[in-house]
C-alpha positions in Angstrom: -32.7 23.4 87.0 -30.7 26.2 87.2 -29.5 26.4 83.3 -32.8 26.0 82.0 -34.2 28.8 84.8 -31.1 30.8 83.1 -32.4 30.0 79.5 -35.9 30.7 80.3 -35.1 34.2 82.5 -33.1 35.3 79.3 -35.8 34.5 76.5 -38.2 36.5 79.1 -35.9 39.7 79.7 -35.6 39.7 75.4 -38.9 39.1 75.0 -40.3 42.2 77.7 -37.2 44.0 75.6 -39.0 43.3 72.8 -42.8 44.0 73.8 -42.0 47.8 73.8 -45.8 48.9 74.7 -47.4 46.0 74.4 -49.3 45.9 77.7 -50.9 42.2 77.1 -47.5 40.9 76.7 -45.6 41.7 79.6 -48.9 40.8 82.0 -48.2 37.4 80.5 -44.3 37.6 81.2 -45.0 38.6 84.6 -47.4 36.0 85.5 -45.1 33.6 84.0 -42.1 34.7 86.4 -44.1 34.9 89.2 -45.3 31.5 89.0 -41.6 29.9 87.6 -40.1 31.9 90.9 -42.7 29.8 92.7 -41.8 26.7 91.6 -38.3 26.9 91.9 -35.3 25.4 94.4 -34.3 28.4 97.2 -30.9 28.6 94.8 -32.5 29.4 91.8 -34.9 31.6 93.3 -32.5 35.0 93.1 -32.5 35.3 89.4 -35.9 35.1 88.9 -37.0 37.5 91.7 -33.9 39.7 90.3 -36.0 39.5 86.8 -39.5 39.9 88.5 -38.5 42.8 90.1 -37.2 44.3 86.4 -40.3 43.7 84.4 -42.7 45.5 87.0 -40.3 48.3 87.0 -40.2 48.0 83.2 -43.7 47.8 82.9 -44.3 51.2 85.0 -42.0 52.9 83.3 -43.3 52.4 79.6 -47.1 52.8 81.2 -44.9 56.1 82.2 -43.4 57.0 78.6 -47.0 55.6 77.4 -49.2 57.7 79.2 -49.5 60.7 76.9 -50.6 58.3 74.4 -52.8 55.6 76.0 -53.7 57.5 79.5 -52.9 54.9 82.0 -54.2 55.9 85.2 -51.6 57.1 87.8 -52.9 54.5 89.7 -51.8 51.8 87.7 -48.7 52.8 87.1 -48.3 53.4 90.7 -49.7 49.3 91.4 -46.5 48.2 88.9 -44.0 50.3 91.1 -45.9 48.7 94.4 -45.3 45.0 93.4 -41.7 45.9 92.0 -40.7 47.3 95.3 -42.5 44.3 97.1 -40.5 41.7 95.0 -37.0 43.6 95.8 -38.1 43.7 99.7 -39.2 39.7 99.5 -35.6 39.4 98.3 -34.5 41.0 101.0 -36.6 39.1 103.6 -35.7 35.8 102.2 -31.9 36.6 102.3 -31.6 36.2 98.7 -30.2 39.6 97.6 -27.3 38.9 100.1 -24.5 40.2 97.8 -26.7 42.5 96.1 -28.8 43.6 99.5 -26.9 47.6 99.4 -29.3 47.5 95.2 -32.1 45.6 97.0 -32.9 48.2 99.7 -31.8 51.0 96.9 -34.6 49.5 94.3 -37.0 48.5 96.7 -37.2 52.1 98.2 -37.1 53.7 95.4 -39.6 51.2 93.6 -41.9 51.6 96.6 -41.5 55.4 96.4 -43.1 55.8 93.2 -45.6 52.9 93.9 -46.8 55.7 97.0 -46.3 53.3 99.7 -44.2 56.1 101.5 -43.7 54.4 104.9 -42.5 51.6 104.1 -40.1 53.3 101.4 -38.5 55.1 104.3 -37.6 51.8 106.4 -35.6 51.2 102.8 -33.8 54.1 101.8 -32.5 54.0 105.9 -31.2 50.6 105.0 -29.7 51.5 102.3 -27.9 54.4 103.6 -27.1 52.5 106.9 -25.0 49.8 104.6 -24.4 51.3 101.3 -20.5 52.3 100.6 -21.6 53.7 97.1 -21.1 57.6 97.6 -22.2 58.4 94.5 -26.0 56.9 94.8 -25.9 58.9 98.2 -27.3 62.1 97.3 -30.3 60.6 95.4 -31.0 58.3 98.1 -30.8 61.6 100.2 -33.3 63.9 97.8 -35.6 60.6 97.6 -36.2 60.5 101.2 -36.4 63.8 101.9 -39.2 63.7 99.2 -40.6 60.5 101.1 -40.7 62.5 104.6 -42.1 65.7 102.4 -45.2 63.4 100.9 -45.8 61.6 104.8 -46.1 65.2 106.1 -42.8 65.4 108.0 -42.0 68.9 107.4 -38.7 68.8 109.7 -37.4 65.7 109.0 -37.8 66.8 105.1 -35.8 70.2 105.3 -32.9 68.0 107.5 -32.5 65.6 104.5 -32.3 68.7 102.1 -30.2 70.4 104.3 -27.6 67.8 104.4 -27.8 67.0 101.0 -26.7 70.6 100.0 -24.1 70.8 103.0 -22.7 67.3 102.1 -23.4 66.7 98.3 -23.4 70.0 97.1 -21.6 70.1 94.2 -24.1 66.9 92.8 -26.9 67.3 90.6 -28.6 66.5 93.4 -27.9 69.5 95.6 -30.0 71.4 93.0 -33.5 69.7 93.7 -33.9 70.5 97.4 -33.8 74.6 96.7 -37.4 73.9 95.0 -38.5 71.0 97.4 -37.5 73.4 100.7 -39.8 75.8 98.7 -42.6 73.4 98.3 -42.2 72.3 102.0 -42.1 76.0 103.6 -45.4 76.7 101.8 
């Protein structure tokens, strides 16, 4: 089972690699993942919600690239995002991220994030800071939540994220971002 899950997984990824734009074809991938993930053994579960997770993100982030062109609605971009971050949190839930739970949290807050599901994307990027040893996704995990707390209203909690981020991270990329976002939140 879990060789031809393997075989199968890998055809899919090449094939979504493959699809570019073509919106059609990676609906069809992910329906087919979703229901393989479904029919599979608890051990061979983790690679395909590993690869579920992927192709939504995938997906939202060519109707992304795409949307100059073809005019997706924000709302279905933000749907793909919504179900990638759901996928990463069911990994979570059904312990099969377990070595990979620190990228789990990461990609199901951030995933959630962009899908607008703000609370929930909060519970995530506090995971992942709580057990995350990775200093160098820190300050975007820290800039992503203090965008999260920004877009639920949370004014304070907001400018302490950006705050930190520039005391502790300030000579990162990151450090640059909050000057605009304290600006946006002030006004």
């Amino acid at each position: 089972e879990w060789l031809a899950t393997g075989q199968c997984i890998r055809s899919l990824t090449t094939l979504s690699a493959a699809a570019g734009a073509d919106y059609d074809l990676f609906r069809r991938e992910i329906e087919l993942v979703t229901r393989l993930c479904g029919a599979l053994s608890l051990s061979s579960k983790r690679q395909c919600y590993w690869t579920l997770g992927d192709l939504h993100r995938r997906f939202a982030s060519v109707m992304e690239q795409d949307n100059l062109i073809v005019r997706t609605s924000p709302e279905t971009i933000w749907d793909s995002y919504l179900k990638a971050g759901q996928v990463y949190v069911e990994l979570i839930r059904k312990d099969l991220a377990s070595e990979r739970l620190v990228d789990a949290c990461f990609l199901a807050a951030d995933s959630l994030r962009m899908g607008h599901d703000f609370p929930t994307a909060e519970i995530y990027y506090q995971k992942f800071l709580n057990f995350t040893n990775d200093v160098s996704r820190i300050p975007q995990a820290r800039l992503d939540l203090g965008m999260v707390y920004q877009s639920l209203g949370r004014a304070r909690d907001a400018l302490r994220e950006f705050n930190r981020l520039d005391r502790e991270y300030s000579n990162t990329l990151q450090a640059y971002e909050p000057v605009y976002q304290i600006g946006v939140t002030h006004e």
